[in-house]
C-alpha positions as a LaTeX table, in Angstrom:
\begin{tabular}{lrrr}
\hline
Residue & $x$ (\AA) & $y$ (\AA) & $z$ (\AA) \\
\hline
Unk1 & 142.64 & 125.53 & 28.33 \\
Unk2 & 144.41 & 128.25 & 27.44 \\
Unk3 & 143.81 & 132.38 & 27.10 \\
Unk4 & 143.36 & 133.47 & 23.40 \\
Unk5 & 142.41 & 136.98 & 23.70 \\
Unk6 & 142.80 & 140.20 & 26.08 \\
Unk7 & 140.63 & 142.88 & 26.57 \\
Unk8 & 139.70 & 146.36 & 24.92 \\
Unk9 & 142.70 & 148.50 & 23.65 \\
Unk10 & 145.13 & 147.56 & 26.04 \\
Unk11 & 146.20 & 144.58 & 27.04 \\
Unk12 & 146.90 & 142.67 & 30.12 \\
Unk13 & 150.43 & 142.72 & 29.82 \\
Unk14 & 150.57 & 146.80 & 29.05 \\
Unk15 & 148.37 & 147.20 & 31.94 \\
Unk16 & 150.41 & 145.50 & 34.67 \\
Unk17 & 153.74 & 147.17 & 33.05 \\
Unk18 & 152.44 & 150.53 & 33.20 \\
Unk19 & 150.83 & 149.67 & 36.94 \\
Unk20 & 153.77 & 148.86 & 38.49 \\
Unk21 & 155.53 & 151.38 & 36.60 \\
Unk22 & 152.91 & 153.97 & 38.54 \\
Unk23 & 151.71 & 155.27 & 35.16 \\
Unk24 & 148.11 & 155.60 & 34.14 \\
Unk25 & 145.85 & 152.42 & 33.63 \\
Unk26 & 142.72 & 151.50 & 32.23 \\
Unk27 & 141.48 & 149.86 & 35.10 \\
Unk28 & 143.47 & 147.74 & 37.47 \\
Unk29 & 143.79 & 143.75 & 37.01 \\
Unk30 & 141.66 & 141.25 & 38.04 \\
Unk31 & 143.25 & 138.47 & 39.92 \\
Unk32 & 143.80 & 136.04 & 42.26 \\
Unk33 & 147.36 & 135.70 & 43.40 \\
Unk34 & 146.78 & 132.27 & 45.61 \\
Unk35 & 143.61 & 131.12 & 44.27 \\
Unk36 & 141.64 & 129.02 & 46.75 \\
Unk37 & 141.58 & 126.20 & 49.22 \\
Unk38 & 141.55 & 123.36 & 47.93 \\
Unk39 & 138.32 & 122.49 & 50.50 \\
Unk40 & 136.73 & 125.92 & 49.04 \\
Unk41 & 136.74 & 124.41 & 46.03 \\
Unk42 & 135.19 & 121.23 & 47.20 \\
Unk43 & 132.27 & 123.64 & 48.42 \\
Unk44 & 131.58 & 125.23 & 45.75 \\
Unk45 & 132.03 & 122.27 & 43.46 \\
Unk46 & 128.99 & 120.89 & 45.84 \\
Unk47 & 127.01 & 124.66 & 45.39 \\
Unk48 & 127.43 & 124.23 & 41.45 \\
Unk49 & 130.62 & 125.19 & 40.63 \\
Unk50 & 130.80 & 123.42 & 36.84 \\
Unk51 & 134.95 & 122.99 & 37.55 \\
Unk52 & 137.54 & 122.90 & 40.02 \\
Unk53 & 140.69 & 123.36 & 36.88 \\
Unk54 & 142.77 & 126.65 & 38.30 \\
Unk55 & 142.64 & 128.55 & 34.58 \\
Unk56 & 138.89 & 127.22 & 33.69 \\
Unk57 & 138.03 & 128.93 & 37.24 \\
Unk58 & 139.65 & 132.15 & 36.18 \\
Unk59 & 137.96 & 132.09 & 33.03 \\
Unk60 & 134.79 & 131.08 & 34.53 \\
Unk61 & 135.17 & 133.97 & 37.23 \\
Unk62 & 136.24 & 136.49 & 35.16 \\
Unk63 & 139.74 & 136.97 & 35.98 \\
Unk64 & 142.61 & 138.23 & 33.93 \\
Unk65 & 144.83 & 135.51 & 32.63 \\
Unk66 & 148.19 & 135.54 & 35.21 \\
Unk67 & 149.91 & 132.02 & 35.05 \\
Unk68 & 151.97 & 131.11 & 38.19 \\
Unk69 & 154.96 & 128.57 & 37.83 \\
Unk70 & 156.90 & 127.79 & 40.88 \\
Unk71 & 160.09 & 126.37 & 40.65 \\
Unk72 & 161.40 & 124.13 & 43.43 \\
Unk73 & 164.68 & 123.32 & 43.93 \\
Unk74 & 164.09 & 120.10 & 45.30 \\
Unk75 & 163.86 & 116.59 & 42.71 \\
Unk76 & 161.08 & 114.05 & 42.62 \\
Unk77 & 163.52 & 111.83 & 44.67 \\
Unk78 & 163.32 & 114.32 & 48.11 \\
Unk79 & 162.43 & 112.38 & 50.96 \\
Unk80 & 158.89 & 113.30 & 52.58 \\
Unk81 & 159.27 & 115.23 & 55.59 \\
Unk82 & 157.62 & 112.83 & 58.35 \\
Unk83 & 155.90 & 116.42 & 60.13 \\
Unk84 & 155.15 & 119.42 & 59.44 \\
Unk85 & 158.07 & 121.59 & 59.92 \\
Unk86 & 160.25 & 118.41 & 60.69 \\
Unk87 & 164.09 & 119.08 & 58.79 \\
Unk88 & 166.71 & 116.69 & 57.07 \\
Unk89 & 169.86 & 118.35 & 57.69 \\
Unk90 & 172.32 & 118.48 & 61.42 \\
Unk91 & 175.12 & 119.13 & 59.84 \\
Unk92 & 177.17 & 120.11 & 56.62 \\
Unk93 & 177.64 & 116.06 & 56.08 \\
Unk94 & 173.70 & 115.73 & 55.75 \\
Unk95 & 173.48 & 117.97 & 53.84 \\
Unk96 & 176.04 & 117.12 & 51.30 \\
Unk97 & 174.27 & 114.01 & 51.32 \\
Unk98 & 170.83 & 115.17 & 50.93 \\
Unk99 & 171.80 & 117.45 & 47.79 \\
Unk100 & 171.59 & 114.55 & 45.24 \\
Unk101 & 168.18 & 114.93 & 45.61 \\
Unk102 & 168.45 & 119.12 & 44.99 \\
Unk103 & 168.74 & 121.68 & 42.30 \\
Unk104 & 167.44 & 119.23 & 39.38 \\
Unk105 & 167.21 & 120.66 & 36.00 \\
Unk106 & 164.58 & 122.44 & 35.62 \\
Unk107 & 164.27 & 122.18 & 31.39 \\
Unk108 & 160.84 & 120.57 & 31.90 \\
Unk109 & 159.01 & 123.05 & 33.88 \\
Unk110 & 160.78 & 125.77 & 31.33 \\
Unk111 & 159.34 & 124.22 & 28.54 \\
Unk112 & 155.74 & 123.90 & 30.30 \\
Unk113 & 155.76 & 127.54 & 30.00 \\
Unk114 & 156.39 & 127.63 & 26.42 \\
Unk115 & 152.84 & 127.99 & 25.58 \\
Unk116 & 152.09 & 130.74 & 28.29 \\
Unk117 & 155.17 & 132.75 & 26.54 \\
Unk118 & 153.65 & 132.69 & 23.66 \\
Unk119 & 150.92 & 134.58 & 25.26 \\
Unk120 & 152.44 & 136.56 & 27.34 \\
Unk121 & 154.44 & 138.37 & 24.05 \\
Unk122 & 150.97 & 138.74 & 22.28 \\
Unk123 & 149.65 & 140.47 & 25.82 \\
Unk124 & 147.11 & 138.13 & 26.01 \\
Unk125 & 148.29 & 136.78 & 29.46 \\
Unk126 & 150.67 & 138.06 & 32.25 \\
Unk127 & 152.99 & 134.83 & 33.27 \\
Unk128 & 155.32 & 134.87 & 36.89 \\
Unk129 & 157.60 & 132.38 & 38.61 \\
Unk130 & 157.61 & 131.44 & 42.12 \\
Unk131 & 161.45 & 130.86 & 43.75 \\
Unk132 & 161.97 & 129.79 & 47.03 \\
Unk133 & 163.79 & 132.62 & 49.13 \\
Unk134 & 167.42 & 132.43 & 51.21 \\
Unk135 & 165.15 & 132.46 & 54.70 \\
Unk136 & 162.37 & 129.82 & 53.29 \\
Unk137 & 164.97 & 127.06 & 51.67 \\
Unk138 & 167.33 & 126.37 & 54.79 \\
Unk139 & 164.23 & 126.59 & 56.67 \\
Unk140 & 162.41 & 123.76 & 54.70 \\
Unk141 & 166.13 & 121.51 & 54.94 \\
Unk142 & 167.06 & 122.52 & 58.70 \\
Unk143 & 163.28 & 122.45 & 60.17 \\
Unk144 & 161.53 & 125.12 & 61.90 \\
Unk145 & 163.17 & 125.25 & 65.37 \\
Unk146 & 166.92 & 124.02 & 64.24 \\
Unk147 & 167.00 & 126.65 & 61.61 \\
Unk148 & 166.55 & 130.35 & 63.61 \\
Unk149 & 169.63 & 127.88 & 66.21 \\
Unk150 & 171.56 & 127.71 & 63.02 \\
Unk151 & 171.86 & 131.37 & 61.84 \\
Unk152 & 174.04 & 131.53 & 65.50 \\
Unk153 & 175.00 & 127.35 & 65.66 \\
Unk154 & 175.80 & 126.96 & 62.18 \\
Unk155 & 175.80 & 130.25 & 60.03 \\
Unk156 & 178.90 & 128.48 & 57.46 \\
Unk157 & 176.01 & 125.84 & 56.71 \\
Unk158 & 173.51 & 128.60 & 56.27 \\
Unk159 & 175.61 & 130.69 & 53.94 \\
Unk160 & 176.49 & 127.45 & 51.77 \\
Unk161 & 173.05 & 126.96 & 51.37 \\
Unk162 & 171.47 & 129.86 & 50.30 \\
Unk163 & 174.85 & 130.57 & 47.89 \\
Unk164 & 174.26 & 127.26 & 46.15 \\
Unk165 & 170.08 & 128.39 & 45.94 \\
Unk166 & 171.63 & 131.74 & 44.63 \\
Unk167 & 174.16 & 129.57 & 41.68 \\
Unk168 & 170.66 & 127.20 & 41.10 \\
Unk169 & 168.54 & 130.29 & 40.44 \\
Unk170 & 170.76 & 132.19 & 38.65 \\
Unk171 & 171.16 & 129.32 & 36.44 \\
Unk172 & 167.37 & 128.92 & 35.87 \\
Unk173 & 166.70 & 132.22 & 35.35 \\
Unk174 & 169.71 & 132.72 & 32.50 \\
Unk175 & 167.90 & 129.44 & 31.03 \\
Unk176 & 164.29 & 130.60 & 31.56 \\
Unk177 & 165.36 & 133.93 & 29.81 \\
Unk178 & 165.54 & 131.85 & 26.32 \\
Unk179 & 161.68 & 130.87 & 26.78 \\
Unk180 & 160.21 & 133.19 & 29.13 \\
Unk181 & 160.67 & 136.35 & 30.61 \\
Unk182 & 157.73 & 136.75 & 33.26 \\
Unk183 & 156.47 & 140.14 & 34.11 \\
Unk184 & 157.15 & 139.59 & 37.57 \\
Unk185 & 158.12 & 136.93 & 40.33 \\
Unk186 & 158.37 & 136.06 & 44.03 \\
Unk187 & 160.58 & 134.62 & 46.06 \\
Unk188 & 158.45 & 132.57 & 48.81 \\
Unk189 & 159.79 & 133.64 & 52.26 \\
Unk190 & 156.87 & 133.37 & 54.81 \\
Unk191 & 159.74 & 135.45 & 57.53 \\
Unk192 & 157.12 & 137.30 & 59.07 \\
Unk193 & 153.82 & 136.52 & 61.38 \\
Unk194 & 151.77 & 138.76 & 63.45 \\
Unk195 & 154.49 & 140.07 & 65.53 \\
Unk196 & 156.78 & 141.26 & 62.69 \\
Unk197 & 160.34 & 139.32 & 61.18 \\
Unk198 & 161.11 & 136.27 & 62.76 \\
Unk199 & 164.61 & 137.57 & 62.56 \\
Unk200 & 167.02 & 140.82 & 63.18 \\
Unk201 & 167.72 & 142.85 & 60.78 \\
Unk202 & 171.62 & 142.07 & 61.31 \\
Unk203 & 170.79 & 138.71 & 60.79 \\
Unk204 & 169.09 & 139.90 & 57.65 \\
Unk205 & 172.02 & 141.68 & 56.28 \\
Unk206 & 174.03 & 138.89 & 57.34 \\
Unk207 & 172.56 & 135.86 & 55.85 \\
Unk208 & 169.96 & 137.20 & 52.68 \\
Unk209 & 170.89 & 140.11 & 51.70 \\
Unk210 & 174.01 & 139.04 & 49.97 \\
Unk211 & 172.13 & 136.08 & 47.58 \\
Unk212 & 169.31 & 138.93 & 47.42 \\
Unk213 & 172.14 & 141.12 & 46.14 \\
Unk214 & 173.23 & 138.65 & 43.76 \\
Unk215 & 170.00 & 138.10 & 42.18 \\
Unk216 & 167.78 & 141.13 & 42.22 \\
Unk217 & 170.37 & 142.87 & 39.28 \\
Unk218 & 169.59 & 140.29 & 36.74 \\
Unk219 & 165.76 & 139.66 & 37.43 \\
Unk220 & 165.97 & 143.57 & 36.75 \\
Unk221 & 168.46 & 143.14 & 33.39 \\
Unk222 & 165.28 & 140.81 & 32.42 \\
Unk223 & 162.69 & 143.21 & 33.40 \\
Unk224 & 161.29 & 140.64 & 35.96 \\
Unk225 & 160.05 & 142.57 & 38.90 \\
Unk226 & 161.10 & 141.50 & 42.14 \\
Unk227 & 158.62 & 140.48 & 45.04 \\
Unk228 & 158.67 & 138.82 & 48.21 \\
Unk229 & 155.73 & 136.31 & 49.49 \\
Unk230 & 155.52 & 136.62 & 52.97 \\
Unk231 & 152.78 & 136.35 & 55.54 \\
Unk232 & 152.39 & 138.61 & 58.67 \\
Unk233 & 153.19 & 141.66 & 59.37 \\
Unk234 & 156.27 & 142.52 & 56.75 \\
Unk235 & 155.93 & 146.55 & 57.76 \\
Unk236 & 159.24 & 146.34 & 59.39 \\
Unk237 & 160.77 & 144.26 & 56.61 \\
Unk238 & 160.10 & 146.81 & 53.40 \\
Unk239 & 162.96 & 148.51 & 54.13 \\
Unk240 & 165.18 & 145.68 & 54.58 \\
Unk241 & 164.31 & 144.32 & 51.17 \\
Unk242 & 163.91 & 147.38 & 49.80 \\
Unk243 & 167.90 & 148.24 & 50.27 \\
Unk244 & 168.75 & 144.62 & 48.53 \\
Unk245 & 166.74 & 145.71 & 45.36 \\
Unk246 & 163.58 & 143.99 & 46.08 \\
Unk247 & 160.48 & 145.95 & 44.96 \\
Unk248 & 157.39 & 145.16 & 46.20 \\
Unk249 & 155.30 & 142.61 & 48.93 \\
Unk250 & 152.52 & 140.50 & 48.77 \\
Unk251 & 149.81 & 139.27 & 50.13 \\
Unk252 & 149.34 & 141.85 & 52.81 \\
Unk253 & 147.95 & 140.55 & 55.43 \\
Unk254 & 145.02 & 142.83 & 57.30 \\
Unk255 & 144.87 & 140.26 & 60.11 \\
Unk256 & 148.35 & 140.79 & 60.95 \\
Unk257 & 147.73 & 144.87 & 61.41 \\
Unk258 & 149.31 & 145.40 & 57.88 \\
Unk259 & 148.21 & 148.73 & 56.39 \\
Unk260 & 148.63 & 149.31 & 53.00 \\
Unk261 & 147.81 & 152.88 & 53.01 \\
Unk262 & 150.77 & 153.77 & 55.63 \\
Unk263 & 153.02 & 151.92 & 53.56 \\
Unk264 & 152.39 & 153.82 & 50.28 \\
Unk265 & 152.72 & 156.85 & 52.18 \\
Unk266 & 156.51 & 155.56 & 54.00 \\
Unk267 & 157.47 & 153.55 & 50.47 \\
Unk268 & 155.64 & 155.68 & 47.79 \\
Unk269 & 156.98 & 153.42 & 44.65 \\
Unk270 & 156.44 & 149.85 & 46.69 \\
Unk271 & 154.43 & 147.42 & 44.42 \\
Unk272 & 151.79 & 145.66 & 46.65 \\
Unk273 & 149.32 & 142.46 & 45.44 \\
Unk274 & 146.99 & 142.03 & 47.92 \\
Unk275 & 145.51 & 142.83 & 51.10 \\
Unk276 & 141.75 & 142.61 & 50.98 \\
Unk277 & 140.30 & 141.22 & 54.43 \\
Unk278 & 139.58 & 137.53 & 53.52 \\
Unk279 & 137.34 & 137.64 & 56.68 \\
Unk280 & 134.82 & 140.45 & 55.61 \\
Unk281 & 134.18 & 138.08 & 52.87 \\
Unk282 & 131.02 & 135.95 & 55.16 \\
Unk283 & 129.46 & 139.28 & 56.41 \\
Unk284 & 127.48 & 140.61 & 53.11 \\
Unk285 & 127.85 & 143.31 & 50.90 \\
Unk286 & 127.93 & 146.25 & 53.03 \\
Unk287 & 131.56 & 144.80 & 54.51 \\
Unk288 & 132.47 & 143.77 & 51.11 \\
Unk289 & 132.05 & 147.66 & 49.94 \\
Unk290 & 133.40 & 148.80 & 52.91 \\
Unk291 & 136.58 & 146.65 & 52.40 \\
Unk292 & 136.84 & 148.28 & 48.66 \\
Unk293 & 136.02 & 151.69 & 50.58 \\
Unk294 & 138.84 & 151.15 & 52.22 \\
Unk295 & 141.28 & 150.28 & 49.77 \\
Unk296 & 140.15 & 152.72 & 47.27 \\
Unk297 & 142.97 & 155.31 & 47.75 \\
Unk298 & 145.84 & 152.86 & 47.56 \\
Unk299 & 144.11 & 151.19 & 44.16 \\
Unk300 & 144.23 & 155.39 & 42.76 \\
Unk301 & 147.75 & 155.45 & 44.05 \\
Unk302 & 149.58 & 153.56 & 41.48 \\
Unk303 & 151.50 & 149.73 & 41.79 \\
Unk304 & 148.90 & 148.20 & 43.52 \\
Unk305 & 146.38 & 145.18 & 43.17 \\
Unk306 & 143.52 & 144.09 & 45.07 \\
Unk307 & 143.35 & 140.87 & 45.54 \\
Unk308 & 142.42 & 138.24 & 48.58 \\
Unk309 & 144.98 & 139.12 & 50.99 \\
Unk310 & 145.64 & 135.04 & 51.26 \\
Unk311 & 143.23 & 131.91 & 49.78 \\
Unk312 & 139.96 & 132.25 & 50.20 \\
Unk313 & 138.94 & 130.02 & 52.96 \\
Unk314 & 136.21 & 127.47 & 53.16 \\
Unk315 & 134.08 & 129.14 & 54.61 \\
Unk316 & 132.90 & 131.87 & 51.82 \\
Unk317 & 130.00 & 130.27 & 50.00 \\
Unk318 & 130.23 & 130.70 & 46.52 \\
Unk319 & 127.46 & 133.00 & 45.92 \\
Unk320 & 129.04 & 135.22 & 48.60 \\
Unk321 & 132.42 & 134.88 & 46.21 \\
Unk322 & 130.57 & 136.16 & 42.86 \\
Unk323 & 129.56 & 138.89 & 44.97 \\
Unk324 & 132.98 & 139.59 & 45.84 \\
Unk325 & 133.77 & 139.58 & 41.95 \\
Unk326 & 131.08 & 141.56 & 41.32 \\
Unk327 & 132.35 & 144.68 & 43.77 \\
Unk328 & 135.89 & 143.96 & 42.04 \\
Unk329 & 134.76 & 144.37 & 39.18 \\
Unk330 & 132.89 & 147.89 & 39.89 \\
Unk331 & 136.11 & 148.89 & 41.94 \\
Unk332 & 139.21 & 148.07 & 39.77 \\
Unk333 & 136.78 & 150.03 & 36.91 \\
Unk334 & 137.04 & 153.39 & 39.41 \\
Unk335 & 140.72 & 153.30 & 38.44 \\
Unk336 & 141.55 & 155.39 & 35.05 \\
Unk337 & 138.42 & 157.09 & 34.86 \\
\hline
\end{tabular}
């Protein structure tokens, strides 16, 4: 089911414009950026949960309308990997061969959105894309291992693949633009894990930045906001993606030692969705507060939005999740008063 009204005098889609522009708000949104486990939903379904639909959950929960569509560049004909982080490609022949089953149009999922548009112009919903980002695609084709050997073993293979991501996405975007122009996307890297960037910054400049470069200007011509999707600790990487245009981060990660406060103070315009402590979330409301507590003066601060610094795991009974919406609730209402 879909939206069919916002909220008070403003709506949703004036209040994330004018958060991420740093100007003054009503109140802060109320979302979830990943949702939840699919096995969290299984446990609440089993505590009383009436649905396990994404959008009827939102609605159920309370949460502001944001519609997610991610667009993979891969066809319905890609071959199953046969493990986890197991790769197709060797070499520039395999992957020649493998890209018959890459970069299909992409006019259905455009047209899926059609209906969320609509919306989104009449601010009663906020839509975003998901693309897949010049570390995370060679990555998915190469394997885990093979591809941080490539960037040294194979770095003409590396640049051919991210330049033909960078032709499929510009493509998308120019024909998305005709149907949709979401308020904001991210491009899925996952680069970073508790020790910081899985690569250099050289390597960086070397093999991203360019397709970043190439990119960012025309998400910006259609007033799409730019943001990355990593895990881990990105602190080191702001500044990286920050020089290719990119503007903001998510999700934040507090288990990784990511502070959201010292990076508002280094990167005072950054746009940041995220980074409440998933594992207070078990330990009752006096943590719960606490967490708010502590992201209070970031939420005052401008371009920021709380929200479950990943999916809320399993283990969160669903009466300790209402309580979570409850404090979210009080605490996004501190903002603009």
């Amino acid at each position: 089911m879909l939206y069919q009204a916002g909220e008070g005098k403003v709506n949703h889609v004036e209040r994330f414009r004018a958060l991420m522009s740093f100007q003054p708000v009503d109140r802060l949104p109320r979302i979830e950026w990943a949702t939840w486990w699919d096995q969290t939903v299984e446990r609440w379904r089993g505590e009383g949960l009436p649905t396990s639909d994404r959008y009827e959950m939102y609605r159920g929960f309370g949460l502001d309308p944001y519609y997610q569509c991610w667009f993979g560049p891969r066809a319905a004909t890609f071959p199953a990997a046969p493990r986890h982080g197991a790769g197709f490609v060797t070499s520039a022949r395999d992957y020649e061969a493998l890209k018959a089953h890459l970069f299909p149009p992409p006019d259905a999922a455009i047209e899926a959105l059609r209906p969320w548009a609509g919306l989104q112009r009449r601010g009663r919903a906020v839509v975003w894309i998901t693309l897949e980002g010049f570390f995370w695609f060679p990555r998915t084709l190469f394997g885990i291992e093979e591809h941080l050997f490539a960037f040294y073993d194979q770095p003409a293979l590396v640049h051919r693949m991210n330049q033909d991501l960078a032709d499929y996405h510009r493509r998308l975007l120019e024909a998305l633009a005709n149907v949709c122009r979401p308020a904001f996307m991210t491009f899925a890297e996952d680069m970073s894990y508790n020790n910081g960037p899985m690569i250099s910054r050289a390597l960086f400049d070397a093999f991203l930045a360019p397709y970043y470069r190439q990119l960012v200007p025309l998400l910006k011509e259609l007033e799409i906001i730019p943001i990355v999707d990593s895990d881990g600790d990105v602190a080191a990487m702001v500044p990286w993606f920050g020089a290719a245009g990119v503007e903001g981060f998510l999700p934040l990660e507090r288990q990784a030692g990511v502070d959201a406060a010292r990076l508002r103070a280094e990167h005072p315009h950054l746009r940041m969705i995220g980074h409440y402590d998933k594992t207070v979330m078990t330990r009752g409301e006096a943590a719960m507060r606490a967490e708010f507590e502590r992201l209070l003066p970031v939420m005052r601060s401008g371009g920021f939005i709380p929200s479950v610094d990943h999916q809320t795991p399993p283990g969160v009974p669903l009466k300790a999740y209402r309580l979570y919406l409850r404090l979210l609730r009080e605490y996004t209402s501190m903002v603009g008063q």
